[in-house]
N, C-alpha and C positions, 0 to 999 in steps of 0.2 A: 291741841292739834296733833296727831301720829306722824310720826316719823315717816318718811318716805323716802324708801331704799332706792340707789341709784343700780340699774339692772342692766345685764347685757345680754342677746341673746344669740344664743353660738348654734347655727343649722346647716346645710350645706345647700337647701332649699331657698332661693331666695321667696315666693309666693310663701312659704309656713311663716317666714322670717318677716312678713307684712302684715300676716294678717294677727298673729302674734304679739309683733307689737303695737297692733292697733288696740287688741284687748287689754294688755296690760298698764296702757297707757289712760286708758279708762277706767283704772283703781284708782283709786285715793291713796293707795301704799306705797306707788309706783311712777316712777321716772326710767326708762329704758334712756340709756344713753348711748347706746352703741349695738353695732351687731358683726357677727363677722360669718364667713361661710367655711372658714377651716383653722386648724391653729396658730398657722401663721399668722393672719390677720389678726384673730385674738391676742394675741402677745403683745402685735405690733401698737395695736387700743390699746391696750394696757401700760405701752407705756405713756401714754398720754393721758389717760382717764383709770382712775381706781372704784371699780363698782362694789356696791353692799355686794351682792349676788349673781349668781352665771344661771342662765338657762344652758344645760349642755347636751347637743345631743349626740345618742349613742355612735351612728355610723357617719364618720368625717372622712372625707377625700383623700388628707394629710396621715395624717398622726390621729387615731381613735379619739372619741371620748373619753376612754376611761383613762389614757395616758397624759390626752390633756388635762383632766380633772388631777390627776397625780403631780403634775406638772405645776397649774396652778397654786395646789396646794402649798407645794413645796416652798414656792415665791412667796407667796400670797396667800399665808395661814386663815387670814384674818376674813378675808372672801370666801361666802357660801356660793354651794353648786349643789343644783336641782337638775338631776339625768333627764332626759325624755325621749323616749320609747315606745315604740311599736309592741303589741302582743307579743311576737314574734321574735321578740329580742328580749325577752323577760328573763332570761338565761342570764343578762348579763346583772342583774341586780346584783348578790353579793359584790361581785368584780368593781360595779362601781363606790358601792358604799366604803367599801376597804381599801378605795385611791383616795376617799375622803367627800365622797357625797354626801347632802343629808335630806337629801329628798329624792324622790321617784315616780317622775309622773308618766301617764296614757299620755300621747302623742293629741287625745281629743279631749282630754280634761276639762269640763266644764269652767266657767269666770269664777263660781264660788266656791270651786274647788281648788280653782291656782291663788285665791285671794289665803286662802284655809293655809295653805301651803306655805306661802311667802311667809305668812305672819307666824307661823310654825317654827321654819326655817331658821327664822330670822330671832326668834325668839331662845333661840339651841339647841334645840329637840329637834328630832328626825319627822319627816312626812314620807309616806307614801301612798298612792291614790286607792279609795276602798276597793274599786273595781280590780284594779289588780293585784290587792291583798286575794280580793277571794279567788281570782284566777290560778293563783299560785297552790291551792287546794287543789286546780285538778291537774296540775303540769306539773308530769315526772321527771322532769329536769330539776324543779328546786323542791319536790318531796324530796322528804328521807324517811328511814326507818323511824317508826315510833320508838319514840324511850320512856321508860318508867322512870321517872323523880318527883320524890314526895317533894310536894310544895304547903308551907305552912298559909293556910286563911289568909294571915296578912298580907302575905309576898303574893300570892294569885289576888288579892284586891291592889296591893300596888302595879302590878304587871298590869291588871288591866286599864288601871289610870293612865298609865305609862302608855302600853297603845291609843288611848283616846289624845295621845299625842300632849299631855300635861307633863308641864315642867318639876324640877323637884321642887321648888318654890310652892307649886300650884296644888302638886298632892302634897306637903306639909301642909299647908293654910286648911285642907279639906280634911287632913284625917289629925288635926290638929297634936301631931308631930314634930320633931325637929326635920331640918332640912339634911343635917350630918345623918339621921337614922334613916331618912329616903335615901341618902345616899347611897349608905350601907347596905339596904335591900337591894337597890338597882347590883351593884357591885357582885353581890353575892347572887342575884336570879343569872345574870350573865356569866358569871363561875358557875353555879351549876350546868345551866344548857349547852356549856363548852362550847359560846359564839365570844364576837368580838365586841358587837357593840349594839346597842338598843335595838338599833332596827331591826339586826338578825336574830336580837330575842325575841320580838314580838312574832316573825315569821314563823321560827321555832315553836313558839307559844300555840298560834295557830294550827300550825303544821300537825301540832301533837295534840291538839285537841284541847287542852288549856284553859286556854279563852277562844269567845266566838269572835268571827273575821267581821 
């Protein structure tokens, strides 16, 4: 039987925060235990209940998202947070993943796209939704200039394992590899594209044409 992570989900909206976790509640992965509409109440849950996972979204009444994601983290290492966002706020993706997100979902994400996620998430690897992988292709806010860095066969076929959102476990077992040498690549393709962590490699990767979105 899978695990089934205890979730909570953080909106300012009560109506998204119903219908939300009506869907999630209808995984098999998932138990929502709580919900709150700003950070206060989140905290205040927490001190009574410790979730696998946060659904967090970007614009709070209180205190941001992305402070509360920083916030939790700081407490609560150990609890994942998945951003959720509007088009319109896709500016703020780095900002949350560097408070310690590890996921980033469209505000309308489809069931088999938040299931993809969770178990993603929850797994230690980064998600973020295709739809606004490719969005981010045509918005000048999180382009950048393209860079030239020679990338070796290997490291552009682990990069793109890596985007398909696999574990370093999952590409050793597939490029029958040790787990310390995926390591090493991951380590090293992030030193090169002079980001912070996965997820901003993959964008990166994208952004510069790489691998396909």
């Amino acid at each position: 039987m899978d695990k089934i992570f205890k979730t909570v989900i953080v909106d300012d909206h009560k109506i998204f925060r119903t219908g939300l976790e009506y869907i999630l509640n209808n995984l098999s992965c998932i138990k929502v235990i709580g919900e709150a509409g700003n950070a206060k109440d989140l905290f205040n849950l927490l001190k009574r209940s410790r979730p696998d996972l946060i659904f967090m979204d970007i614009k709070l009444p209180d205190t941001d998202g992305i402070e509360t994601t920083k916030m939790v983290k700081e407490k609560f290492p150990d609890v994942n947070v998945i951003g959720l966002t509007m088009f319109s706020e896709i500016e703020y993706f780095n900002k949350m993943i560097e408070a310690g997100a590890s996921g980033f979902l469209l505000k309308h994400t489809q069931e088999d796209e938040l299931e993809e996620a969770i178990k993603t998430v929850m797994d230690g690897d980064y998600y973020f939704s295709k739809e606004f992988q490719a969005n981010t292709l045509q918005n000048p806010i999180l382009n950048k200039k393209k860079h030239s860095i020679s990338y070796t066969k290997r490291e552009i076929e682990i990069l793109e394992l890596i985007a398909r959102g696999m574990s370093n476990h999952e590409i050793a077992d597939q490029l029958n590899i040790s787990v310390y040498t995926v390591d090493g690549h991951r380590r090293n393709l992030i030193s090169k594209a002079g980001v912070k962590n996965s997820a901003n490699l993959i964008f990166f990767a994208i952004q510069n044409g790489i691998i396909d979105p």
